[in-house]
CHARMM internal coordinates of N, CA and C (Angstrom, degrees):
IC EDIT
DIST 1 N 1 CA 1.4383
DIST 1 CA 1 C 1.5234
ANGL 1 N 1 CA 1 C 109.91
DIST 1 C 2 N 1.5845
ANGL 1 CA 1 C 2 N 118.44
DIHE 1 N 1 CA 1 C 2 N 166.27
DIST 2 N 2 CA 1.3716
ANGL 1 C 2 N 2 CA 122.78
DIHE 1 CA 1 C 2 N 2 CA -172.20
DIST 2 CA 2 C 1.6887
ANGL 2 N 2 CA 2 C 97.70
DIHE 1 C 2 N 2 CA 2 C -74.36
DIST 2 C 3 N 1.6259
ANGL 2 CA 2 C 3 N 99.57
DIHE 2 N 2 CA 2 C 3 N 155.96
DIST 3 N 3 CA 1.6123
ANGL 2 C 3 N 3 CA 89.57
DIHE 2 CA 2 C 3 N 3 CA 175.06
DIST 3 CA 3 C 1.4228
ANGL 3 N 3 CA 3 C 102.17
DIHE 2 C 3 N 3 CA 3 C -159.47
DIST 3 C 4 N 1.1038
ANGL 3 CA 3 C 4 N 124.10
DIHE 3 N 3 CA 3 C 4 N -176.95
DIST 4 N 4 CA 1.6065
ANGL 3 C 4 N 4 CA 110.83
DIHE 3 CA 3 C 4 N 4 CA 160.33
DIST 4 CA 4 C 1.4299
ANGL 4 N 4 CA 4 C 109.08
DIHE 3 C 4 N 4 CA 4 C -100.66
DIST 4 C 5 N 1.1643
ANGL 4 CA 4 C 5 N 128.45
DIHE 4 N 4 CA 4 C 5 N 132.30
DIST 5 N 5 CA 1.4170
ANGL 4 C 5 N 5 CA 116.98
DIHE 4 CA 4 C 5 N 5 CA -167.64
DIST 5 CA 5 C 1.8666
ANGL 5 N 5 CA 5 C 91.56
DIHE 4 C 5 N 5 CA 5 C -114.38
DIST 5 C 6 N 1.2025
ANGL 5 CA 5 C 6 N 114.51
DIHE 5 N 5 CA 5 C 6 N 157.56
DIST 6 N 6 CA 1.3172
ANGL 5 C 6 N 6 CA 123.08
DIHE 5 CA 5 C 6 N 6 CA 178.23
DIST 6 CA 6 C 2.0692
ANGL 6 N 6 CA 6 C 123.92
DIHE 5 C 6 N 6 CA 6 C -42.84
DIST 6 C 7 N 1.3775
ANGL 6 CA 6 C 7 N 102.16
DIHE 6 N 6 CA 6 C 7 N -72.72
DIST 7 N 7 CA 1.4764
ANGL 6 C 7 N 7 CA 122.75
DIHE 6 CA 6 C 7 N 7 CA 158.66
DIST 7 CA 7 C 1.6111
ANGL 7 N 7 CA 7 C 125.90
DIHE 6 C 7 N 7 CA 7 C -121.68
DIST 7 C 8 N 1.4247
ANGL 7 CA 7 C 8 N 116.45
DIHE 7 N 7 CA 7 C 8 N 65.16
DIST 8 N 8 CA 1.3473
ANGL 7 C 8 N 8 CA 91.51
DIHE 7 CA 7 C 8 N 8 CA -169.71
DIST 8 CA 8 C 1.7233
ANGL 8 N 8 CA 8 C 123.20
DIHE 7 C 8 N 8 CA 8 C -83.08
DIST 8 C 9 N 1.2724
ANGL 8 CA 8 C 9 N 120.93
DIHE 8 N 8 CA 8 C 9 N 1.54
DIST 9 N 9 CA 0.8371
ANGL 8 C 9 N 9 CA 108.09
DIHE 8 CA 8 C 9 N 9 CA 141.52
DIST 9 CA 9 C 1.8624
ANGL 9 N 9 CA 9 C 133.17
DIHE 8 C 9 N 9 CA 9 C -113.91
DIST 9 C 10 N 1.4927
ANGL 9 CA 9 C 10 N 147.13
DIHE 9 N 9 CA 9 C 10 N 163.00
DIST 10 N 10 CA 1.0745
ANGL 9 C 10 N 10 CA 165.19
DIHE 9 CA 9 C 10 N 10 CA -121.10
DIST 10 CA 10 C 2.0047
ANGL 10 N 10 CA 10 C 86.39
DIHE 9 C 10 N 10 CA 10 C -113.03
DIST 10 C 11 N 1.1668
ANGL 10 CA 10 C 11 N 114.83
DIHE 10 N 10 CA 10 C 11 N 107.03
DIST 11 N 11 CA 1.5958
ANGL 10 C 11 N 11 CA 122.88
DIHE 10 CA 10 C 11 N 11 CA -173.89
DIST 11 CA 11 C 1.5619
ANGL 11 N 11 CA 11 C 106.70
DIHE 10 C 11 N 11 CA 11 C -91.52
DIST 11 C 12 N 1.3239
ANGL 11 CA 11 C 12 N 117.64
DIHE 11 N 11 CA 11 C 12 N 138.52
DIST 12 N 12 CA 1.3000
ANGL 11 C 12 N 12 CA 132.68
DIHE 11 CA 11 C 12 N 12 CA -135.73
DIST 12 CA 12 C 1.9006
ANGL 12 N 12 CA 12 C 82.79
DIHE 11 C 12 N 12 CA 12 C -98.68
DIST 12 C 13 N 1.2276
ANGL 12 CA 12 C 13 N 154.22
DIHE 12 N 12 CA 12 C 13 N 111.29
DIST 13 N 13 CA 1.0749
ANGL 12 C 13 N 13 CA 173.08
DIHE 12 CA 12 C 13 N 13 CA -98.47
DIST 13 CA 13 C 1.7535
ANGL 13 N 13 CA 13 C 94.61
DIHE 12 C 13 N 13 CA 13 C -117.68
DIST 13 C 14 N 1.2729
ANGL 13 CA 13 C 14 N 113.66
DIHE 13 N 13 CA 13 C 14 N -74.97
DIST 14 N 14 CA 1.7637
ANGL 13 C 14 N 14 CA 120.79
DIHE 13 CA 13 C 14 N 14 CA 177.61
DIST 14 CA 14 C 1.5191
ANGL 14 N 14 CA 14 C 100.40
DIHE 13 C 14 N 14 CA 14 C -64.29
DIST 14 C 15 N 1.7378
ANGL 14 CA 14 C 15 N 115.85
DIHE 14 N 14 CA 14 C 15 N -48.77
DIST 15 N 15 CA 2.2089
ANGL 14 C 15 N 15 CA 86.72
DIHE 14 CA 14 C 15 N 15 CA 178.66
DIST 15 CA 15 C 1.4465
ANGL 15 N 15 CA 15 C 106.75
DIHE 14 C 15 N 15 CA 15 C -65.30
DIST 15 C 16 N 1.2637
ANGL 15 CA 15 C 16 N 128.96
DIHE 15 N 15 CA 15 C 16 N -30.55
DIST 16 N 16 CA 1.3985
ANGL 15 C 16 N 16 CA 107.08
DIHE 15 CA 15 C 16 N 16 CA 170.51
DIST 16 CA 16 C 1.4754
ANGL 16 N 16 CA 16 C 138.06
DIHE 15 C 16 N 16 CA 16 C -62.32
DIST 16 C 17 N 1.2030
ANGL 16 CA 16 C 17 N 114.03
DIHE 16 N 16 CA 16 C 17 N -20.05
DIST 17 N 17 CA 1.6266
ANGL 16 C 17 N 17 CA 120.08
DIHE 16 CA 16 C 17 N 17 CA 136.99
DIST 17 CA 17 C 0.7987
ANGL 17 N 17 CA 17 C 159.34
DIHE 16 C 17 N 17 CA 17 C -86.33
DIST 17 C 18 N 1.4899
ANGL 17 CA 17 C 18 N 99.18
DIHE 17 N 17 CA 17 C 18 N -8.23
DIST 18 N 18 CA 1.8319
ANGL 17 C 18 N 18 CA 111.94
DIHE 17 CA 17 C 18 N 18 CA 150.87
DIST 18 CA 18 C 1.0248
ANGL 18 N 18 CA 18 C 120.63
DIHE 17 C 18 N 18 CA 18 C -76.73
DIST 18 C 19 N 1.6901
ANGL 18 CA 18 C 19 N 121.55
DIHE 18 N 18 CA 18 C 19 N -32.91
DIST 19 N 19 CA 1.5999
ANGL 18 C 19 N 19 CA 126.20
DIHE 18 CA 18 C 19 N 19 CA 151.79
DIST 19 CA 19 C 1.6046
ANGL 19 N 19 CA 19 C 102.20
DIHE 18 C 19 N 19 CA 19 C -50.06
DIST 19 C 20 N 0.8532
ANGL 19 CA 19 C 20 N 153.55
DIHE 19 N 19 CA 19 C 20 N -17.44
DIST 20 N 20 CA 1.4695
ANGL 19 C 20 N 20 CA 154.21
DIHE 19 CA 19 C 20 N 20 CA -158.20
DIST 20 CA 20 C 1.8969
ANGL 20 N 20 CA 20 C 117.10
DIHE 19 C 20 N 20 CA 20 C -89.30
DIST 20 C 21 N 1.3054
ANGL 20 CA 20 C 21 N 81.21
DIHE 20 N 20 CA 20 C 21 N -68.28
DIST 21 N 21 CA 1.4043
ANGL 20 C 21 N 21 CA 126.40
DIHE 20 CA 20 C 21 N 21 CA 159.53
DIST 21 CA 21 C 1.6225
ANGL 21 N 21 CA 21 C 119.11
DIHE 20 C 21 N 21 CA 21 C -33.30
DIST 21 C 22 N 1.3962
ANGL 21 CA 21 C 22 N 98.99
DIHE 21 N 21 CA 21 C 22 N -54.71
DIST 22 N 22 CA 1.8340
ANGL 21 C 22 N 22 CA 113.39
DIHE 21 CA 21 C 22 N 22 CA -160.59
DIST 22 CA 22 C 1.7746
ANGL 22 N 22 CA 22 C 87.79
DIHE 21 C 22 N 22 CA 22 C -97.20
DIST 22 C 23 N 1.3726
ANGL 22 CA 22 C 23 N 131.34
DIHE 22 N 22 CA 22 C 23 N -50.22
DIST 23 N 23 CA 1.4288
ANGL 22 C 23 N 23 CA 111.99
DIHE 22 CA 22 C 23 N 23 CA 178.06
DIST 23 CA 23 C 1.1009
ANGL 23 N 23 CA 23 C 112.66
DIHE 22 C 23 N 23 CA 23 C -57.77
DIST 23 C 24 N 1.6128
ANGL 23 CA 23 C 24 N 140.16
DIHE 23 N 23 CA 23 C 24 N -25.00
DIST 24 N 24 CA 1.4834
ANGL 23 C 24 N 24 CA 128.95
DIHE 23 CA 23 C 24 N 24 CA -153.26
DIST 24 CA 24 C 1.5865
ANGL 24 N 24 CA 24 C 89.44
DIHE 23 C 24 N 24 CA 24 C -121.98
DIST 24 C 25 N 1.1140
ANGL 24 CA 24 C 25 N 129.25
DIHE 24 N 24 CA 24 C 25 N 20.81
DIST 25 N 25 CA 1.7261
ANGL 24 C 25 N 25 CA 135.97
DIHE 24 CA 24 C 25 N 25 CA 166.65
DIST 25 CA 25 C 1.5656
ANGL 25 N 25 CA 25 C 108.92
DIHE 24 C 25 N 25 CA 25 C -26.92
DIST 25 C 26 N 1.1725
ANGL 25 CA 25 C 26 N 99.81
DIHE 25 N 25 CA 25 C 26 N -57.88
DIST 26 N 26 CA 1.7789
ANGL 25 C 26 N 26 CA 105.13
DIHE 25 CA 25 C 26 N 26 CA -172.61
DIST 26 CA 26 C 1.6074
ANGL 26 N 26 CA 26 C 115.07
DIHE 25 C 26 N 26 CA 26 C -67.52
DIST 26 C 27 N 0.8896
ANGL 26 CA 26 C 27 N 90.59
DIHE 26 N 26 CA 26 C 27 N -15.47
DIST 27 N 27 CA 1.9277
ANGL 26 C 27 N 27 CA 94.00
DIHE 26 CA 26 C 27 N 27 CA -176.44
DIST 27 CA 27 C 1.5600
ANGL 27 N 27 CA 27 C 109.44
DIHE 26 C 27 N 27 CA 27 C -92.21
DIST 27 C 28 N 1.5892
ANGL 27 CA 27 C 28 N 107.85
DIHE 27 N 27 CA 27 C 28 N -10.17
DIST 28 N 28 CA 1.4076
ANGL 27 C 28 N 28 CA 120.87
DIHE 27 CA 27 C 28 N 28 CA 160.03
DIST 28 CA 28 C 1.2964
ANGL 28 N 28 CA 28 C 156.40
DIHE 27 C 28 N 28 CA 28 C -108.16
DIST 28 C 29 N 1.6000
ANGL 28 CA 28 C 29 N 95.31
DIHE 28 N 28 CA 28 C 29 N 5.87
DIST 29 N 29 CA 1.5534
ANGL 28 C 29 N 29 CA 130.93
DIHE 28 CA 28 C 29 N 29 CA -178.04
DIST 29 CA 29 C 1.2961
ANGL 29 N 29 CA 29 C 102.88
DIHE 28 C 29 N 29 CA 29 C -50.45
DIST 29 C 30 N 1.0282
ANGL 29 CA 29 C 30 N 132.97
DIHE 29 N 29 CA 29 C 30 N 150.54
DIST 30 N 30 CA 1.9267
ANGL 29 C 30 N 30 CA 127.96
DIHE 29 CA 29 C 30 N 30 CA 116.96
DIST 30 CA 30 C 1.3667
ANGL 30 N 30 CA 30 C 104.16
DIHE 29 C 30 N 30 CA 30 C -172.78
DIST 30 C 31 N 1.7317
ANGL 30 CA 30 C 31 N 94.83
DIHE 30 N 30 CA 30 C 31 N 161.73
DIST 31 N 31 CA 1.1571
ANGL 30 C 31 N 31 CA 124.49
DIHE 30 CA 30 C 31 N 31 CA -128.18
DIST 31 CA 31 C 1.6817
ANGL 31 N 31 CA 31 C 83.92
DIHE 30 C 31 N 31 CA 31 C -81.28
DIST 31 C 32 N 1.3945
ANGL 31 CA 31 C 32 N 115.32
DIHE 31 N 31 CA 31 C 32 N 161.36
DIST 32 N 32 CA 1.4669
ANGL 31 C 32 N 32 CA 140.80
DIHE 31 CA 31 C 32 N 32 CA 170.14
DIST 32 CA 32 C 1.4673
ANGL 32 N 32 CA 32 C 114.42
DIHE 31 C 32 N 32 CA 32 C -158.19
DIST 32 C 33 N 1.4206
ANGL 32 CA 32 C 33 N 102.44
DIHE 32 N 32 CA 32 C 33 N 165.44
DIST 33 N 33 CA 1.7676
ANGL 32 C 33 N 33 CA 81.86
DIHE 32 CA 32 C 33 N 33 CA 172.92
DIST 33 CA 33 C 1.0233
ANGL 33 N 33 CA 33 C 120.20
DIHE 32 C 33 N 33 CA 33 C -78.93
DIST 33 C 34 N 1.3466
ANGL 33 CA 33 C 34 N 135.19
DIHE 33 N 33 CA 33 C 34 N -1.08
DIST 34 N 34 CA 1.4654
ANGL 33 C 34 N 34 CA 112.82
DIHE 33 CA 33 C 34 N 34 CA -167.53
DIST 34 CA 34 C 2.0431
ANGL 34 N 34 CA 34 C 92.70
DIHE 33 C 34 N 34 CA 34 C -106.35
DIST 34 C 35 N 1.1021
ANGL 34 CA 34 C 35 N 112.49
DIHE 34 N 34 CA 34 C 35 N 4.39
DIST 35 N 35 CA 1.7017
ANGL 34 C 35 N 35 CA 105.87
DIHE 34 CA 34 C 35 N 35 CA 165.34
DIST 35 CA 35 C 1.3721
ANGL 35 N 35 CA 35 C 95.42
DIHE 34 C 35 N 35 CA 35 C -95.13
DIST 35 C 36 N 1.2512
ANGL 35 CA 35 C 36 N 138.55
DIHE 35 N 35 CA 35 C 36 N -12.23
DIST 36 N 36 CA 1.6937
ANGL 35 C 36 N 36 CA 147.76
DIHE 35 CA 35 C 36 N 36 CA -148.47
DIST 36 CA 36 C 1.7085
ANGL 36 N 36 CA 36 C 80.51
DIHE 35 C 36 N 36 CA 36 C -102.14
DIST 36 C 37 N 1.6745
ANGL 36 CA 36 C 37 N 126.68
DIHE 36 N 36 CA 36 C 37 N -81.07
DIST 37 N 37 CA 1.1176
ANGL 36 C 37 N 37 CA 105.80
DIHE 36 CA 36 C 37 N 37 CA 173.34
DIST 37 CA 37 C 0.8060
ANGL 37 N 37 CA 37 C 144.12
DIHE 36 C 37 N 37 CA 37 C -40.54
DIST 37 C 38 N 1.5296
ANGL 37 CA 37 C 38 N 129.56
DIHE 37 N 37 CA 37 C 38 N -51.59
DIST 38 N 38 CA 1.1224
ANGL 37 C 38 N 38 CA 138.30
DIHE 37 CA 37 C 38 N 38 CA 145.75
DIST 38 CA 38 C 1.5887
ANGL 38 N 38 CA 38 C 135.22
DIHE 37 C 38 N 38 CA 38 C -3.23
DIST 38 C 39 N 1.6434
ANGL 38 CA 38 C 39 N 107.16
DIHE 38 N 38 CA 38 C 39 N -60.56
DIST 39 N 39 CA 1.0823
ANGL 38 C 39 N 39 CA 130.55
DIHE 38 CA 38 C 39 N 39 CA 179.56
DIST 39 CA 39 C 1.8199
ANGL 39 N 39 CA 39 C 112.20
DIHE 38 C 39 N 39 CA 39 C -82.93
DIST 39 C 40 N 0.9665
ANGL 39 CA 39 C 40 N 112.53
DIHE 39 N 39 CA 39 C 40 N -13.10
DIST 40 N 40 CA 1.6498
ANGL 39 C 40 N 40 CA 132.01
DIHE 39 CA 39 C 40 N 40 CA 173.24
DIST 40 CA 40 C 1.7953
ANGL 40 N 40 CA 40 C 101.69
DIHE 39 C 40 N 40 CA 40 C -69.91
DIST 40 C 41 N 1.5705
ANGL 40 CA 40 C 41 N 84.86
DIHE 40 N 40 CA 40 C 41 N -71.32
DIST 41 N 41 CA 1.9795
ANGL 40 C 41 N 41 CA 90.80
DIHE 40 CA 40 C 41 N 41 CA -175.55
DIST 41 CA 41 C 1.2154
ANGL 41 N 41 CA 41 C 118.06
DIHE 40 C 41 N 41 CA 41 C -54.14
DIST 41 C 42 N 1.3883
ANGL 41 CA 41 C 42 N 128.92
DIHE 41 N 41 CA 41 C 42 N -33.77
DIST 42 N 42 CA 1.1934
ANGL 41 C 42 N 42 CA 120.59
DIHE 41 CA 41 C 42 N 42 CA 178.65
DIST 42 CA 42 C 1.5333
ANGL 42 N 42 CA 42 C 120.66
DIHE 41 C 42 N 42 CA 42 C -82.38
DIST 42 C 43 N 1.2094
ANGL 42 CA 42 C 43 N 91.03
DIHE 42 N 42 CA 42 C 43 N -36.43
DIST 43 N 43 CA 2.0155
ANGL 42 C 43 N 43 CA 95.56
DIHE 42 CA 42 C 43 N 43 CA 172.80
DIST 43 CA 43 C 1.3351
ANGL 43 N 43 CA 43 C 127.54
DIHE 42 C 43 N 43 CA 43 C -95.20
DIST 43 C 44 N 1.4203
ANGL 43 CA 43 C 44 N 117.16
DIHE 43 N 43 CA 43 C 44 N 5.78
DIST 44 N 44 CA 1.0572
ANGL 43 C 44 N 44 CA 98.64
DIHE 43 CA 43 C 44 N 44 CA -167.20
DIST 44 CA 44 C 2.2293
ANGL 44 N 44 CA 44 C 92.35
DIHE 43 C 44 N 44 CA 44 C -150.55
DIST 44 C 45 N 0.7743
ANGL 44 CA 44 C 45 N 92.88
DIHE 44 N 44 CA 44 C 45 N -67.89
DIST 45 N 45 CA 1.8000
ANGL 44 C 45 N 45 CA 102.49
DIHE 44 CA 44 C 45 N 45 CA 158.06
DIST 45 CA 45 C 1.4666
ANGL 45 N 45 CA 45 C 125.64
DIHE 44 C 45 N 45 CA 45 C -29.99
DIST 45 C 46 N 1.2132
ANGL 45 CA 45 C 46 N 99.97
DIHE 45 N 45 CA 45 C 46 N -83.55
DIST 46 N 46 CA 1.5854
ANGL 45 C 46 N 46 CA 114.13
DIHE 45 CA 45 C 46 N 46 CA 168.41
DIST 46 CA 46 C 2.0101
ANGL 46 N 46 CA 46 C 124.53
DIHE 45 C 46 N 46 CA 46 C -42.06
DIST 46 C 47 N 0.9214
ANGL 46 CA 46 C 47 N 82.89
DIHE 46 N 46 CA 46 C 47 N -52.47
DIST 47 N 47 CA 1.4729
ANGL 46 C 47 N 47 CA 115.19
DIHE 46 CA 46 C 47 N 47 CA 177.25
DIST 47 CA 47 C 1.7656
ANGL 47 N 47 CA 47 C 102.40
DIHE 46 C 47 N 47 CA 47 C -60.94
DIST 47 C 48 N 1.3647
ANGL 47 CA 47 C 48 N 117.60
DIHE 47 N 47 CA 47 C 48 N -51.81
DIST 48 N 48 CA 1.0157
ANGL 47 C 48 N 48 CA 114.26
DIHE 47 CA 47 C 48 N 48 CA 169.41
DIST 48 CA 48 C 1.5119
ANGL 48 N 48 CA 48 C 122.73
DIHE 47 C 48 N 48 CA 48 C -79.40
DIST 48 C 49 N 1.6895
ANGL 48 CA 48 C 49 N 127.89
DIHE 48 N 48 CA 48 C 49 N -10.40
DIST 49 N 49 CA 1.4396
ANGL 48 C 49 N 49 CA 109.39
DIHE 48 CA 48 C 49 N 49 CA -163.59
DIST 49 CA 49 C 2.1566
ANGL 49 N 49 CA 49 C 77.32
DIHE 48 C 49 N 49 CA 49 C -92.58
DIST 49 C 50 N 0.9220
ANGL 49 CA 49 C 50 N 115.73
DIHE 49 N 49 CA 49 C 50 N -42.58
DIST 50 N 50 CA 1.5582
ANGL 49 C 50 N 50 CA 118.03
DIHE 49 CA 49 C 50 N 50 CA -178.80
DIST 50 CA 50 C 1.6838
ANGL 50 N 50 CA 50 C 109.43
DIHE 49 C 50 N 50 CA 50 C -30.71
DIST 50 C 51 N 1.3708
ANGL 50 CA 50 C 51 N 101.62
DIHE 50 N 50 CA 50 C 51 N -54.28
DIST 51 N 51 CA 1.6461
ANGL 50 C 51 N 51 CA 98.98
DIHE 50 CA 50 C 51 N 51 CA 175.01
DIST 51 CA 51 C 1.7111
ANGL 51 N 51 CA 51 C 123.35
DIHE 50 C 51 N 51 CA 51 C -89.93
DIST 51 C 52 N 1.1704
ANGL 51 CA 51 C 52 N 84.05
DIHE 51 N 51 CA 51 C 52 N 11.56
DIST 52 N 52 CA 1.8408
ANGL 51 C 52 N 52 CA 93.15
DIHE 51 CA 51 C 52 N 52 CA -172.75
DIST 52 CA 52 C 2.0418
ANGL 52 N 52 CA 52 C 78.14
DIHE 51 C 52 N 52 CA 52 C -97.31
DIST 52 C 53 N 1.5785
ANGL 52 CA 52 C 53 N 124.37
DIHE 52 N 52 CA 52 C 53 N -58.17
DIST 53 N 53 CA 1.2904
ANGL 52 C 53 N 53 CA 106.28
DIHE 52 CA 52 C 53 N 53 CA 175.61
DIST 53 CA 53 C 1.2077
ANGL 53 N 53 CA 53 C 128.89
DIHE 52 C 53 N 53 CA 53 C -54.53
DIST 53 C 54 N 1.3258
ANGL 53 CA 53 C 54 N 118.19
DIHE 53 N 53 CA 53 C 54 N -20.22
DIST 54 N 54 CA 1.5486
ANGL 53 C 54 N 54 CA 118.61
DIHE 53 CA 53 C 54 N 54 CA -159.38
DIST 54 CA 54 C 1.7925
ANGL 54 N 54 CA 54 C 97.21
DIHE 53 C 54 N 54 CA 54 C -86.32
DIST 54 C 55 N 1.2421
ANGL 54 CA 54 C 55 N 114.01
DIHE 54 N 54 CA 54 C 55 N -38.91
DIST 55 N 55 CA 1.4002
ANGL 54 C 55 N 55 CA 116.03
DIHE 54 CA 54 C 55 N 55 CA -170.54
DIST 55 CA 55 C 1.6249
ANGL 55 N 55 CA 55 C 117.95
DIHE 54 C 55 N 55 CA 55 C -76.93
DIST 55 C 56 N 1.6222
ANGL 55 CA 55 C 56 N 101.00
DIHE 55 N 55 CA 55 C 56 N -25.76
DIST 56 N 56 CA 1.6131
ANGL 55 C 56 N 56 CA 97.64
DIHE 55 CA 55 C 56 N 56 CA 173.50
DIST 56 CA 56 C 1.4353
ANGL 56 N 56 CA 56 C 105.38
DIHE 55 C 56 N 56 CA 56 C -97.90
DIST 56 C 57 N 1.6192
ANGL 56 CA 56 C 57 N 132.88
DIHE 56 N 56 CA 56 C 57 N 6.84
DIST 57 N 57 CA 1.4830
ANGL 56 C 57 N 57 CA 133.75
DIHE 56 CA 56 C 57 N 57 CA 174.20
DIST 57 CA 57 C 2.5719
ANGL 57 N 57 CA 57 C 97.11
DIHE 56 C 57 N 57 CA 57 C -84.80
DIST 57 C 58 N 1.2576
ANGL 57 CA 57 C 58 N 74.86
DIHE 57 N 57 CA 57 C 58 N -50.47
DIST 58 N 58 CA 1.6161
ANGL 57 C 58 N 58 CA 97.66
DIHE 57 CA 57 C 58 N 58 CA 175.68
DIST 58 CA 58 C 1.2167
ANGL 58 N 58 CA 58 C 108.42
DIHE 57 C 58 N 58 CA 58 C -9.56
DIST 58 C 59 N 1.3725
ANGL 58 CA 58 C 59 N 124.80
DIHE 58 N 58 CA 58 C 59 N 88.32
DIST 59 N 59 CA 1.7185
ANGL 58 C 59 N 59 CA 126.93
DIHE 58 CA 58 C 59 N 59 CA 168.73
DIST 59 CA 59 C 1.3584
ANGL 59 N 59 CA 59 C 111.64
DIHE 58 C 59 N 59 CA 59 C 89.97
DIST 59 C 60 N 1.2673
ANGL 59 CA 59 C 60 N 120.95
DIHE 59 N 59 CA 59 C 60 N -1.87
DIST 60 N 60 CA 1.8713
ANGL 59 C 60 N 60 CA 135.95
DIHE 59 CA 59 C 60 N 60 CA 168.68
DIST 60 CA 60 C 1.9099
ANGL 60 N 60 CA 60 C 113.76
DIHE 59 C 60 N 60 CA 60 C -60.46
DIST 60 C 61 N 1.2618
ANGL 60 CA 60 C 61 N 120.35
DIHE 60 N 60 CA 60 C 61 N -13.31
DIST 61 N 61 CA 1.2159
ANGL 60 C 61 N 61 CA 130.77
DIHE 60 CA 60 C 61 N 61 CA 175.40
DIST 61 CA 61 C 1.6180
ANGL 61 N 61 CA 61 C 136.12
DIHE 60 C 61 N 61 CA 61 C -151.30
DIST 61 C 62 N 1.0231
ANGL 61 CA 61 C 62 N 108.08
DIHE 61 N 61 CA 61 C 62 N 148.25
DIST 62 N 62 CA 1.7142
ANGL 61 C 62 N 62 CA 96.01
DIHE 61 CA 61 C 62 N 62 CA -161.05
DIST 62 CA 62 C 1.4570
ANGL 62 N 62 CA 62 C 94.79
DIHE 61 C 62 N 62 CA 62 C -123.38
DIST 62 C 63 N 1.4101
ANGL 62 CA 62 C 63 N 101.30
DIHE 62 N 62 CA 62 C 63 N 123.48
DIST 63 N 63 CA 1.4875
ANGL 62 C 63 N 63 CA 110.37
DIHE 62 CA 62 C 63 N 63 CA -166.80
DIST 63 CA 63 C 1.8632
ANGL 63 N 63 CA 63 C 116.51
DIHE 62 C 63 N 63 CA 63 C -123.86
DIST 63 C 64 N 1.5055
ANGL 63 CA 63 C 64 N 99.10
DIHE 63 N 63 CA 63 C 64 N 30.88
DIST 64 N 64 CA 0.8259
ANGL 63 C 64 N 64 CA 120.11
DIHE 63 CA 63 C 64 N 64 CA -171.42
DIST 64 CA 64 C 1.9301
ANGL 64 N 64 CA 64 C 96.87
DIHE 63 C 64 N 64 CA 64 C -83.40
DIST 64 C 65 N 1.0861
ANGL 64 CA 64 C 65 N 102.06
DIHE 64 N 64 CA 64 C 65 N 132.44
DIST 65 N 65 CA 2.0100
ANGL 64 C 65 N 65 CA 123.05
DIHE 64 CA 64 C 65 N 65 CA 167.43
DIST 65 CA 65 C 1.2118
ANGL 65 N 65 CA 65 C 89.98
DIHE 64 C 65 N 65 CA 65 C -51.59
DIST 65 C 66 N 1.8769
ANGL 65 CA 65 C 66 N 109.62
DIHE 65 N 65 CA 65 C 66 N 140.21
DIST 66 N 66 CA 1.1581
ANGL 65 C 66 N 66 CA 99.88
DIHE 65 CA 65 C 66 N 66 CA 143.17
DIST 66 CA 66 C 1.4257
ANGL 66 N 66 CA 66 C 130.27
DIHE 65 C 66 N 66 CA 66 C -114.93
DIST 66 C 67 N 1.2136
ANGL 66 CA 66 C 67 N 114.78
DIHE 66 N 66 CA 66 C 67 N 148.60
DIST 67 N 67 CA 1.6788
ANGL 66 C 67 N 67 CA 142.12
DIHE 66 CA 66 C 67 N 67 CA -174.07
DIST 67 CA 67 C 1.3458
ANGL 67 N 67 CA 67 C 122.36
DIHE 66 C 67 N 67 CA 67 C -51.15
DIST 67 C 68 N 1.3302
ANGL 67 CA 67 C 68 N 113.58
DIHE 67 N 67 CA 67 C 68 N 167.60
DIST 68 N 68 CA 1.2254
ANGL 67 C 68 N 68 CA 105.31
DIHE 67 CA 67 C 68 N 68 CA -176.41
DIST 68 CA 68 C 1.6264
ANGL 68 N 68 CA 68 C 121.30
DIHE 67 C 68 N 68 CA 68 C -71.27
DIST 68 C 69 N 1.1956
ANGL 68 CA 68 C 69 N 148.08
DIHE 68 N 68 CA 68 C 69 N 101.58
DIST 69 N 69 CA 1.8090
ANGL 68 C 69 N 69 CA 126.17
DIHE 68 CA 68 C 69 N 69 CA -169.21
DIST 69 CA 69 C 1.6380
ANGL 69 N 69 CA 69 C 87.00
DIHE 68 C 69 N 69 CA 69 C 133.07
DIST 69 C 70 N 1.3467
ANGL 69 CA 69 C 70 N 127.19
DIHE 69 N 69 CA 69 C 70 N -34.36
DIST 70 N 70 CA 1.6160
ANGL 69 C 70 N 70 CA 125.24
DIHE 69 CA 69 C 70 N 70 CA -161.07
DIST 70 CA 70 C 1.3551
ANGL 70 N 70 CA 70 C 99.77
DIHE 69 C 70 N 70 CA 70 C -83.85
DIST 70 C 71 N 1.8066
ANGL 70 CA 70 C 71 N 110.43
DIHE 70 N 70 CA 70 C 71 N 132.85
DIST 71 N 71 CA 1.0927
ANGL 70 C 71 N 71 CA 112.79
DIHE 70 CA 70 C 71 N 71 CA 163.77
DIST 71 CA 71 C 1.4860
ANGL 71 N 71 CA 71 C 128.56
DIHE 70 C 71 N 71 CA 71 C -49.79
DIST 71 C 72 N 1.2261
ANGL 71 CA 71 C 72 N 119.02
DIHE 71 N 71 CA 71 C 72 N 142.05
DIST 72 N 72 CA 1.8038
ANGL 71 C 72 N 72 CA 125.00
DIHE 71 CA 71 C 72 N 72 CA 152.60
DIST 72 CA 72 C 0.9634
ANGL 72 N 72 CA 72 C 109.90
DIHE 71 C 72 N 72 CA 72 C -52.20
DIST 72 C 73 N 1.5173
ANGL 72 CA 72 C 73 N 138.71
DIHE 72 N 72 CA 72 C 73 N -35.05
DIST 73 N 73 CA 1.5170
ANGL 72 C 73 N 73 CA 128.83
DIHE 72 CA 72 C 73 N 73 CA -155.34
DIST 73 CA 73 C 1.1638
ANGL 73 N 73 CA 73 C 111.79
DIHE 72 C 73 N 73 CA 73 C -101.36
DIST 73 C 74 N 0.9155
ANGL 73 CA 73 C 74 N 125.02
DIHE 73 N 73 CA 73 C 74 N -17.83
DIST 74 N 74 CA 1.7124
ANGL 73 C 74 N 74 CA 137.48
DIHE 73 CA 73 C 74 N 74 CA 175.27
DIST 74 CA 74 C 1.5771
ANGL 74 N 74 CA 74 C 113.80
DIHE 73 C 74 N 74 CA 74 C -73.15
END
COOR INIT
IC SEED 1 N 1 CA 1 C
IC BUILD
């Protein structure tokens, strides 16, 4: 019958410590600069060139359908 059996299959020695490894990530962090940059561009950089585009795109196009009576050429 079906069951849960303990190991039935033979566990691969290194994925079990890269599984190891990747759950306990945080207990192994620290900071350098290049996680420091890292952690800059994404939170703080990026984030800003997105709203630096969005605000000078802001009202630059009119994307409004047009209606029944509205020219094509316009």
């Amino acid at each position: 019958m079906a069951g849960h059996h303990n190991l039935p299959l033979k566990q691969d020695p290194a994925l079990a410590k890269f599984n190891a490894v990747y759950v306990n990530r945080h207990k192994y962090f620290r900071w350098t600069g290049r996680t420091a940059r890292i952690t800059f561009a994404y939170m703080v950089a990026f984030p800003a060139l997105i709203t630096y585009i969005s605000y000078t795109q802001d009202g630059k196009y009119d994307y409004r359908g047009k209606r029944k009576g509205d020219s094509l050429l316009a």
